[in-house]
NUTOR-123974 format. One line per 3 residues: number of its first residue (from 1); their letters; for each residue x, y, z of C-alpha. Coordinates in steps of 0.05 Angstrom, whole numbers, plus 5000, padded with zeros to 4 digits. Last residue first. Layout:
NUM> A> X/Y/Z | ...;
END
This chain:
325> XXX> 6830/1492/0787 | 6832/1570/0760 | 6785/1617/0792;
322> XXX> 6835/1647/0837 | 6888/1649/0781 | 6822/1689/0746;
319> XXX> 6810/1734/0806 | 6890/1753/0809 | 6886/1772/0738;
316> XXX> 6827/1812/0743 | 6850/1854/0807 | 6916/1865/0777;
313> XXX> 6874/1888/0704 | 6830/1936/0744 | 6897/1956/0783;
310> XXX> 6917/2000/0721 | 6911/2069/0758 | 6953/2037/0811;
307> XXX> 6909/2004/0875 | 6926/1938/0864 | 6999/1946/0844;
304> XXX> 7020/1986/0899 | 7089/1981/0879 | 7092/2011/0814;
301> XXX> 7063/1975/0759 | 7081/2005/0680 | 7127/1933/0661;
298> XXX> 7070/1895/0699 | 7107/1826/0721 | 7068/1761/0724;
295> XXX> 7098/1709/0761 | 7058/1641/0761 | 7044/1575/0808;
292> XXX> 6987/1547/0776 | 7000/1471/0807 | 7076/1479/0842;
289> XXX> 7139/1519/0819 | 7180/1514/0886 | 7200/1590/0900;
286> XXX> 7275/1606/0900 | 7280/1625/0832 | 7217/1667/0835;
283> XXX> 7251/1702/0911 | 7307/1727/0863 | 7270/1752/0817;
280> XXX> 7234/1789/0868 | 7306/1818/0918 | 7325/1829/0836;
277> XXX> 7275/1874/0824 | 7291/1926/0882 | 7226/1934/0931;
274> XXX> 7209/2008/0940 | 7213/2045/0876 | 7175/1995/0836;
271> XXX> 7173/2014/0760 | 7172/1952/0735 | 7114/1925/0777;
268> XXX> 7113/1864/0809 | 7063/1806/0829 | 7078/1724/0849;
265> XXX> 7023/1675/0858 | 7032/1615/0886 | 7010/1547/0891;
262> XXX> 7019/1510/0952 | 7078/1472/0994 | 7123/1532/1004;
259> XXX> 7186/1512/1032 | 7239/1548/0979 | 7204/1611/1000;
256> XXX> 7220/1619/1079 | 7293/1637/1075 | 7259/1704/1034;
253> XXX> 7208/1696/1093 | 7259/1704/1146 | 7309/1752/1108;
250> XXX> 7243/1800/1103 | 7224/1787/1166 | 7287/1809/1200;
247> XXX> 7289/1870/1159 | 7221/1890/1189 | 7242/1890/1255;
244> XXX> 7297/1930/1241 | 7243/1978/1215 | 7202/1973/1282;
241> XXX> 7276/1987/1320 | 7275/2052/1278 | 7199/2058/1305;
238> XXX> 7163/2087/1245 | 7142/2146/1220 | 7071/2169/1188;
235> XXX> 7035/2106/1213 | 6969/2103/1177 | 6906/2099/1226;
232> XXX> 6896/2180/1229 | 6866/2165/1150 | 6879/2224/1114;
229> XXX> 6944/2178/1082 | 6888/2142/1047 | 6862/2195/1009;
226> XXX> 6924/2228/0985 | 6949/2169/0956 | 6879/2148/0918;
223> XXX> 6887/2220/0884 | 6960/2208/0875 | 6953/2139/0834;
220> XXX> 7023/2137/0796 | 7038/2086/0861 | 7092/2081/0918;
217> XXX> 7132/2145/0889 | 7198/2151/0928 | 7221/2235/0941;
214> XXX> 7270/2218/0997 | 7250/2278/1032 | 7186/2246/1070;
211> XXX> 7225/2190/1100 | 7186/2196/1168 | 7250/2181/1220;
208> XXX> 7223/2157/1278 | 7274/2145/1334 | 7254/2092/1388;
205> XXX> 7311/2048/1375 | 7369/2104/1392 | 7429/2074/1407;
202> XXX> 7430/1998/1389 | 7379/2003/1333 | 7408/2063/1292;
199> XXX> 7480/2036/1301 | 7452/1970/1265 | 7409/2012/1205;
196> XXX> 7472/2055/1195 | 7514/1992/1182 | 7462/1957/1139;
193> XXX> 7445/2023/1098 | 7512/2040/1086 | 7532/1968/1063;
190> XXX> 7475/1969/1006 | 7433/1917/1015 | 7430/1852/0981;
187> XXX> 7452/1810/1042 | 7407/1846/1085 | 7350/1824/1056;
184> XXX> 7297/1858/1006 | 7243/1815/1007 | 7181/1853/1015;
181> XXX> 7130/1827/0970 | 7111/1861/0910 | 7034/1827/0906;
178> XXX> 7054/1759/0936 | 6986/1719/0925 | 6983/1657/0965;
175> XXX> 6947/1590/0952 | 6895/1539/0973 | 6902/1559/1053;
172> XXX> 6919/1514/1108 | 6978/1540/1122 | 7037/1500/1159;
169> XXX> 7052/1473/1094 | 7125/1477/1109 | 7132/1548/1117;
166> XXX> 7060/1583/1097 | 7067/1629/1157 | 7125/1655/1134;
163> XXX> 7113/1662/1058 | 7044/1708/1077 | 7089/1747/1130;
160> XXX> 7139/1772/1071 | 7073/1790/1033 | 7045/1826/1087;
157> XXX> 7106/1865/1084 | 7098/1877/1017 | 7018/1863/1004;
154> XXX> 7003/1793/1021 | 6937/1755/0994 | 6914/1687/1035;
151> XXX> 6884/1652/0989 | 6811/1594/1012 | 6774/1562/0967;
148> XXX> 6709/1548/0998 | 6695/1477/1012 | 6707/1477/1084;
145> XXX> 6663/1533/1101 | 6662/1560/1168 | 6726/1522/1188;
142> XXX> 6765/1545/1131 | 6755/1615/1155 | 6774/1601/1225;
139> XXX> 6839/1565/1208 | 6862/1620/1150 | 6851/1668/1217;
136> XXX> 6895/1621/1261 | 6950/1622/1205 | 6955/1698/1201;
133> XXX> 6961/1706/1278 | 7014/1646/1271 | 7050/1691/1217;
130> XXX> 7050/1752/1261 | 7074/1713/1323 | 7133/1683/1279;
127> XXX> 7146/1750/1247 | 7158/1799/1314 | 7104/1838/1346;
124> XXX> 7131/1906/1329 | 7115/1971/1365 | 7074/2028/1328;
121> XXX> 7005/2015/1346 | 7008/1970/1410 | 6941/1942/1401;
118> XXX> 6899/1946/1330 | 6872/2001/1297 | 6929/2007/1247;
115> XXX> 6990/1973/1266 | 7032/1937/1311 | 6992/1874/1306;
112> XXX> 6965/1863/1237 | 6903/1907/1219 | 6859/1847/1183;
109> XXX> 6833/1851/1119 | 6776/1800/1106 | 6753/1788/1034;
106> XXX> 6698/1749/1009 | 6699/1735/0928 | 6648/1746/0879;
103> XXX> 6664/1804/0831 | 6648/1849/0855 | 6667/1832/0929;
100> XXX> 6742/1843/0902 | 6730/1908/0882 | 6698/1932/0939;
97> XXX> 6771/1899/0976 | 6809/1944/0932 | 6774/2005/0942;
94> XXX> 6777/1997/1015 | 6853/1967/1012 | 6879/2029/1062;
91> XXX> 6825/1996/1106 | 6871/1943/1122 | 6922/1981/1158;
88> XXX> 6987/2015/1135 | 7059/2028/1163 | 7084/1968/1136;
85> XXX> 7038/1925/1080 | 6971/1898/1093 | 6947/1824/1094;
82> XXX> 6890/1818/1071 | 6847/1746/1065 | 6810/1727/1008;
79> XXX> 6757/1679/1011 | 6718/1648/0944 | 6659/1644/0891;
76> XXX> 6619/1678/0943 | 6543/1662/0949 | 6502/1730/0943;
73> XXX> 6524/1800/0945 | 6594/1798/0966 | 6631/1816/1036;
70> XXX> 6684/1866/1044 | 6706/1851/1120 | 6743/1901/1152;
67> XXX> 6789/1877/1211 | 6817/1898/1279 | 6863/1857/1322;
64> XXX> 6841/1826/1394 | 6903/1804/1440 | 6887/1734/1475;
61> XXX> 6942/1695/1456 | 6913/1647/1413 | 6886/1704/1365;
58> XXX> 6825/1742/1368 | 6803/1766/1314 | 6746/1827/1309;
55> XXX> 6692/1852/1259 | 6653/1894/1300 | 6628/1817/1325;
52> XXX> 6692/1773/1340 | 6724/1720/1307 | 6755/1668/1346;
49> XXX> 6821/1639/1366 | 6812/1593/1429 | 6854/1613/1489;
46> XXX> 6924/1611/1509 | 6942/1668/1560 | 7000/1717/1569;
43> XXX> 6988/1764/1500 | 7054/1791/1476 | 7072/1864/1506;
40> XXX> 7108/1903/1441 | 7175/1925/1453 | 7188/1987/1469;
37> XXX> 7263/2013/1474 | 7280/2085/1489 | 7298/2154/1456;
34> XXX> 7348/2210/1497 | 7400/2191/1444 | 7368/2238/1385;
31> XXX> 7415/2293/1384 | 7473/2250/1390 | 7440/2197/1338;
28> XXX> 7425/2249/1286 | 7505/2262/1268 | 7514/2191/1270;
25> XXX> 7459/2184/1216 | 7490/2235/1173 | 7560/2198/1179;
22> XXX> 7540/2142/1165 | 7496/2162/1101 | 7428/2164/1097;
19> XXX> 7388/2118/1042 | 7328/2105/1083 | 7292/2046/1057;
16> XXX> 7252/2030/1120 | 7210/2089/1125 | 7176/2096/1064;
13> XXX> 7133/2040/1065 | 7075/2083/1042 | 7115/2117/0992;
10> XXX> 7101/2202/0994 | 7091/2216/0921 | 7029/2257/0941;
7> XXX> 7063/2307/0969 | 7055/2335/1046 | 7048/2279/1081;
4> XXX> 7045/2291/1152 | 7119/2298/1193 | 7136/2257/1260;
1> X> 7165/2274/1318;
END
């Protein structure tokens, strides 16, 4: 069962930061034990990635995701792509992307698998196939114009996906832009949340706990909150087995970092409920400091830094490093 939002405080990634106790979340599995397992069908045959009218990609496997495509008036300066955070879906970044196409550059957001309006809504895909699904659409986009600078752009989770598929320069982007990326492994969680996480998994995976009572702000932008969470393409609880899921990313593209082979752009705000600050400063330490490379930190940002009430001056500072050679 899950619950609709009913303040606008309600985090986005809410779900995956739980901070029950052991003994709560014992309590919940004997009521809860009739749930089941559901992993998310792969695609079984190897075909050509492509981009589809509607907009559509479809990846090497054969499975079609949804995107929106915020395209500029005129020649673009440069190509964004989106990669949305958990729980969300690329149209979340509407205002963000209209943004964007002001001011020159081409953005595609694509619904990653698992989410949004794309297959299997609510199941996980895993972070290797979600990384090679991001790879195959940077492929694409540099093929139509090989002189366009090319950034793939991670929000949170997305963000923990960007530093994946750019492992050993297996991207063929011109940079990535972490905007509060989710890298919050296990090793710096809390013990509670670890061993209640693990129970959670092996006896009732398919339990979706919404989070709502936990009281974490995502962004000091309610009115932009409220609107987004109308949309019947948001997840309002997730899989528990979804959020392990999740985890495993984020130790996968924190491991991820110290590979990165382009220039990097790394985004937090101070008062971030959702991502600890040392999980980031830890992941700046660990990132190689190549070309324009640059953390910028926004002591009033909260995690959704591009759509807070300052994300004019986000969106301008991530079009200048853009713009930068």
């Amino acid at each position: 069962m899950t619950t609709q939002l009913k303040e606008p405080n309600m985090p986005l990634q809410q779900t995956w930061r739980h901070r029950y106790t052991v003994q709560t979340v014992l309590m919940l599995l004997i009521a809860l034990s009739g749930c089941s397992t559901a992993p998310m069908p792969l695609g079984t045959h190897h075909v050509q990635p492509q981009l589809l009218q509607q907009p559509l990609f479809r990846a090497s496997d054969g499975t079609d995701l949804a995107m929106t495509h915020w395209q500029p008036k005129g020649k673009s300066r440069a190509t964004l792509i989106l990669l949305h955070g958990f729980n969300e879906y690329a149209g979340a970044f509407d205002s963000v992307g209209k943004q964007f196409a002001q001011r020159g550059i081409d953005v595609w957001g694509i619904d990653q698998r698992g989410f949004g309006r794309s297959a299997y809504r609510g199941q996980w895909a895993g972070a290797q196939r979600m990384a090679a699904d991001a790879r195959e659409l940077a492929a694409l986009l540099r093929q139509q114009d090989p002189q366009q600078p090319l950034y793939l752009w991670g929000m949170s989770m997305g963000g923990a996906v960007t530093l994946v598929a750019a492992e050993e320069g297996k991207l063929d982007v011109d940079g990535i832009i972490l905007e509060a990326p989710a890298v919050w492994t296990r090793d710096t969680q809390p013990l509670y949340q670890r061993v209640a996480q693990d129970i959670a998994v092996k006896l009732v995976p398919g339990w979706k706990p919404t989070g709502e009572s936990l009281g974490i702000r995502a962004t000091d932008n309610r009115a932009l909150l409220r609107e987004i969470w109308k949309s019947p393409w948001m997840i309002k609880g997730a899989r528990i087995e979804t959020v392990a899921g999740l985890v495993d990313l984020m130790d996968k593209g924190y491991a991820a970092a110290e590979h990165i082979r382009v220039p990097t752009l790394l985004l937090y705000g101070g008062k971030d409920e959702l991502i600890p600050a040392k999980p980031i400063e830890r992941l700046w330490q660990r990132l190689p400091k190549r070309g324009k490379t640059r953390f910028i930190r926004y002591p009033n940002g909260w995690h959704m830094l591009t759509r807070d009430l300052q994300s004019a001056k986000v969106i301008s500072d991530i079009t200048q490093w853009i713009q930068q050679q």
